[in-house]
N, C-alpha and C positions, 0 to 999 in steps of 0.2 A: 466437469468431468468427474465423474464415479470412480475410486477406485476400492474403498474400504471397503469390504464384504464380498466384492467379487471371487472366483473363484478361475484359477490357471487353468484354461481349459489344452494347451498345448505351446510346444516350442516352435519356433522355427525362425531363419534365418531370414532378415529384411529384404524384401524384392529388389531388383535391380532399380525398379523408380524410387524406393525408399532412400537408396543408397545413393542417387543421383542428389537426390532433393538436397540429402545433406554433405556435399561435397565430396564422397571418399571413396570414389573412385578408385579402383588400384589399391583401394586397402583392404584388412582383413574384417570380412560384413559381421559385424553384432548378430547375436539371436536375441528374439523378441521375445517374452512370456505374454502371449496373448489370453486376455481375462474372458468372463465369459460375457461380457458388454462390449466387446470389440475393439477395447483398450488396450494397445501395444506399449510393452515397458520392455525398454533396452536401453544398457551404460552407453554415456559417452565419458571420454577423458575431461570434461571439463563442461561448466557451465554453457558456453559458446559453441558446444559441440564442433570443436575443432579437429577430433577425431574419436574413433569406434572406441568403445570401451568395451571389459568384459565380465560377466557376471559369476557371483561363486554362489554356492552354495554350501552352507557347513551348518553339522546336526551338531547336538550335543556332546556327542563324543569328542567333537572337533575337526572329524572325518570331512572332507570338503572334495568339489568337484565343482572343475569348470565347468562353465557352459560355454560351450566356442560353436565356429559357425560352420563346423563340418556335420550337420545333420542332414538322414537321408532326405532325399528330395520329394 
């Protein structure tokens, strides 16, 4: 699997089948940064993916911004 060079082509929030697959039903769904190879990156809390995790974002300033899974549909 490809990931260095790619490039984020958009966010969005993992499908209902995504979030099935990995257990977490009733929980709060991850957003994915989808690359432009079709490669979906999203936190979990732990190696076992025992549950969603969630991803920040922070510039140099220090300025930072979640990404959570309320994105339009």
């Amino acid at each position: 699997m490809k990931i260095e060079g790619e490039t984020i082509v958009k966010m969005q929030s993992l499908s209902k089948r995504e979030v099935e697959e990995n257990g977490w039903e009733g929980m709060d769904e991850p957003v994915a940064l989808v690359l432009s190879n079709g490669v979906k990156i999203f936190a979990m809390s732990d190696e076992e993916g025992n549950n969603p995790g969630i991803l920040i974002a922070k510039n140099k300033k220090g300025e930072q911004v979640y990404l959570v899974s309320q994105l339009p549909s």
